[in-house]
C-alpha positions, 0 to 999 in steps of 0.5 A: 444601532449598537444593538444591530451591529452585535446582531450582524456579527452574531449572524457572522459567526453563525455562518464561519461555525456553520462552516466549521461544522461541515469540515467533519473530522475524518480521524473520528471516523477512522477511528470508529471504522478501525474499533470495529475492524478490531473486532473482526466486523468489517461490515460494522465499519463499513456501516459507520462509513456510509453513516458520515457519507449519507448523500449521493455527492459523497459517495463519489468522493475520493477518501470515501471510496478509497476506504470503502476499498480496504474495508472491503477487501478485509472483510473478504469482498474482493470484486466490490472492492475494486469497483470502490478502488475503481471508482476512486481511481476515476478521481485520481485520473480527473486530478492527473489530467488537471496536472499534466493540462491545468497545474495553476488550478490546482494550485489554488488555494484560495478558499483554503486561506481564507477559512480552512485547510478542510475545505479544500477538495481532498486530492488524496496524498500522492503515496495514496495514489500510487497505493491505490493502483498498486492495490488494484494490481493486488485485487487483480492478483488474487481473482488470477487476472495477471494480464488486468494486473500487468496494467494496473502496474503500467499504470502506477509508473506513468502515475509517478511520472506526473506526481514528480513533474507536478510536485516539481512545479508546486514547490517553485510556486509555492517558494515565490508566493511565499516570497512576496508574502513575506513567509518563510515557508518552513515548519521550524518558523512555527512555534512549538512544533515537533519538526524533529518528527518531521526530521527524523532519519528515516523520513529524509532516506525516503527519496520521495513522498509518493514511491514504494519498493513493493510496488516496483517488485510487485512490478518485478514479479508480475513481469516475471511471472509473464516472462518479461525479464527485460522488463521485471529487472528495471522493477526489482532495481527501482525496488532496492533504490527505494528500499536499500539493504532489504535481502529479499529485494536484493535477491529478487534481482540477483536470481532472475537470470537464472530463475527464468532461463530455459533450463530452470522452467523446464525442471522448476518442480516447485512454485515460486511463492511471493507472501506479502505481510501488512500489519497494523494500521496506517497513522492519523493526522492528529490537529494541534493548535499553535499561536502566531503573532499577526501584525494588524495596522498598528498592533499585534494580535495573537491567532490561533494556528492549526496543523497536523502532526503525526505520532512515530509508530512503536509497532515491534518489527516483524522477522520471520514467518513460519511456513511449515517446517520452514522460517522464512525471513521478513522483509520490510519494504514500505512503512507507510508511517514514515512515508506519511511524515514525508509527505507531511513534510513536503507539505509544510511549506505550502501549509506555513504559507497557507496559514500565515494568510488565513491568520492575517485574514482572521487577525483583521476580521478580529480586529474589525469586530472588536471596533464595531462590537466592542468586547463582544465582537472581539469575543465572538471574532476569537471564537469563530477564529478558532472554531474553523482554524482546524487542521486537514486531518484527512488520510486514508486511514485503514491502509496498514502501517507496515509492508513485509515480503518473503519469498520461497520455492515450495511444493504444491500443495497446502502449507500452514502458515503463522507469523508473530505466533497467530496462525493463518491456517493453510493455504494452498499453493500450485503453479509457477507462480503464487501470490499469498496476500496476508494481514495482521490487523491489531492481531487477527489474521485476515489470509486473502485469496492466493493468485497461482499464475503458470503451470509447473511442467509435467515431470518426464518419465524417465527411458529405460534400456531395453531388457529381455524378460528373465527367463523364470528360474529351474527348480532343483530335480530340473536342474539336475536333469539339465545337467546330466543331460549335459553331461550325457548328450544324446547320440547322433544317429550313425552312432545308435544305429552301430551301438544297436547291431552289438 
């Protein structure tokens, strides 16, 4: 009889391993994806990608196409792109349309507690879902297609509006539940967490998880390059509320009265140029364990607890960028690194709560398995515990880590471009308005396809007053003819007929 039991319980544990080995490691993956991309083989990278997501179901998924996307459009293939980019934005408006119709069902986390935060269906973090039409904005920037750009960014607005008012309903949620639970739902309650990364000043000035400045200049500036001003200046002020004292922002804003007057379009002689610089790569969520005391009937037993951390970037800040002869000073506006912390602390909460379920759960499977298996049971009831107690290290990793913008007027024509001492090469610019994407990735320059939008105004030609040709000028011996012959006019007639009888 003993014997079955320790036979069941092995089955059991091969079935909670199982489990754990179709939760894949997502930071495995990026991290072979980014070794590649650091070589400049992007189609390498690409290839490790489909390798982890070989079925038909997988390739559907969110992440996969989110980083399909970027991989494509560093490795230069800007329509296949976005056809990824589309693809996962499908997934986004399914999880949009649950929002605004069925909150409660995404609020569910049923099959989370009970083994692991990766078996969740991956919704992507809600900075990622705005960044995913803020790139598609961008993709449509660079193939000239301002009017399809013009939608994307509609589209990023009324996308952060149901990302506020969903967020808003998830945490009421999450504070009773964990209310009942008896949870104090905060990442200070879980032993040896770093939440000082959490705490960070720069993690609590962001406003929220999900809102970017570029993406409300972007908003800015496409509205004002289709002469919207009306509309472009609610863009730049969004801009300078998420992203305060960045000079460039500010005088985005401050400039647009003038730069789309009458006046200015009719003499602009030069192209208004907005260079966006990304350097580095997004952060990871790295899985770190942690123990909890659980309560089990009389006795306390001790589960092991997994959550993710994420590391601060010590990337050196970027200044200025050389465009010609000119130094062009760097603004940053999205640091996707503190942004990942936010996000990650917004979620705390939710994922304390989650845990402390999941480890009551484990606590009372440990326990059974012991009474019934003995030392063996209470053995494999720890390993299998541990095994799928695993961290959701999924995100959307080949984004970069920071967003800089400058902007000038230059001259139409080719302009050599380096920054932190890497050339770009040339790149050439014409039109009203021009879009110059640029990446840094671990050092490589990656220069993207510049969107050139409007036409400069053809330089007037300038009336002169009429002048009567010169007559040409009399040579010496002519002159002096002229005037002896002013000087001894001829006589009239009368006059040289009486001179003729003397």
């Amino acid at each position: 009889m003993k014997a079955r039991r320790v036979t069941w319980l092995a089955v059991l544990a091969t079935l909670w391993l199982a489990g754990c080995a179709g939760m894949q490691s997502h930071h495995e993956t990026a991290s072979q994806m980014q070794a590649a991309g650091q070589q400049g083989d992007f189609k390498t990278a690409l290839t490790r990608l489909d390798e982890r997501h070989a079925s038909p179901e997988a390739r559907q998924a969110l992440l996969y196409n989110l980083e399909k996307g970027e991989l494509l459009r560093l490795d230069g293939q800007i329509e296949q792109s976005t056809e990824a980019f589309m693809a996962a934005d499908a997934k986004v408006r399914e999880w949009e349309e649950a929002a605004k119709t069925n909150p409660d069902k995404l609020m569910g986390q049923v099959g989370a507690a009970l083994v692991s935060e990766r078996l969740k269906v991956y919704e992507g973090q809600d900075y990622e879902k705005v960044w995913l039409t803020t790139r598609i904005a961008l993709n449509r920037l660079g193939q000239g297609r301002i009017d399809e750009a013009r939608v994307d960014i509609k589209r990023t607005h009324e996308r952060e509006a149901v990302i506020a008012e969903f967020r808003s309903k998830e945490t009421q949620s999450t504070v009773e539940e964990a209310k009942g639970r008896g949870v104090q739902a905060q990442g200070r309650e879980i032993n040896g967490y770093p939440v000082e990364l959490l705490d960070d000043p720069e993690v609590l000035a962001l406003q929220n998880g999900y809102q970017n400045a570029l993406s409300h200049y972007l908003a800015g500036f496409v509205y004002e390059s289709l002469n919207e001003p009306g509309l472009a200046a609610p863009g730049y002020r969004k801009a300078i509320e998420l992203r305060p004292g960045a000079p460039a922002l500010e005088e985005g804003l401050r400039g647009l009265d003038e730069r789309t007057g009458f006046t200015w379009k009719r003499k602009q002689r030069m192209t208004d140029v907005l260079f966006v610089v990304e350097a580095g790569v997004a952060p990871a969520r790295v899985p770190r364990a942690f123990t909890l005391p659980v309560p089990v009937g009389t006795s306390i037993r001790t589960v092991s607890i997994s959550y993710p951390v994420i590391d601060p970037s010590r990337d050196a800040l970027l200044e200025t960028l050389q465009v010609g002869e000119r130094a062009l000073p760097l603004s940053k506006v999205v640091d996707l690194n503190v942004m990942a912390r936010r996000a990650l602390r917004d979620e705390m909460p939710g994922m304390v709560m989650r845990g402390f379920s999941r480890a009551i759960a484990k606590g009372v499977m440990q326990d059974q398995l012991q009474k019934q298996g003995g030392l063996l049971g209470g053995l494999i009831g720890i390993v299998a515990s541990a095994a799928t107690e695993q961290a959701d290290d999924r995100m959307w990793r080949m984004l970069p880590g920071r967003v800089y913008i400058a902007r000038a007027h230059l001259p139409p024509g080719e302009h050599e471009i380096v920054l932190h001492g890497v050339s770009f090469g040339k790149a050439r610019v014409d039109g009203q308005y021009a879009v110059v994407p640029l990446r840094l990735y671990d050092g490589r320059p990656l220069a993207g396809a510049v969107g050139r939008f409007g036409d400069l105004p053809l330089t007037e030609a300038v009336a002169l007053p009429a002048v009567e040709p010169a007559k040409p000028a009399a040579k010496p011996a002519a002159k002096h003819a002229a005037r002896k012959a002013r000087a001894n006019p001829p006589a009239k007639p009368a006059v040289a007929k009486a001179a003729a009888a003397l």
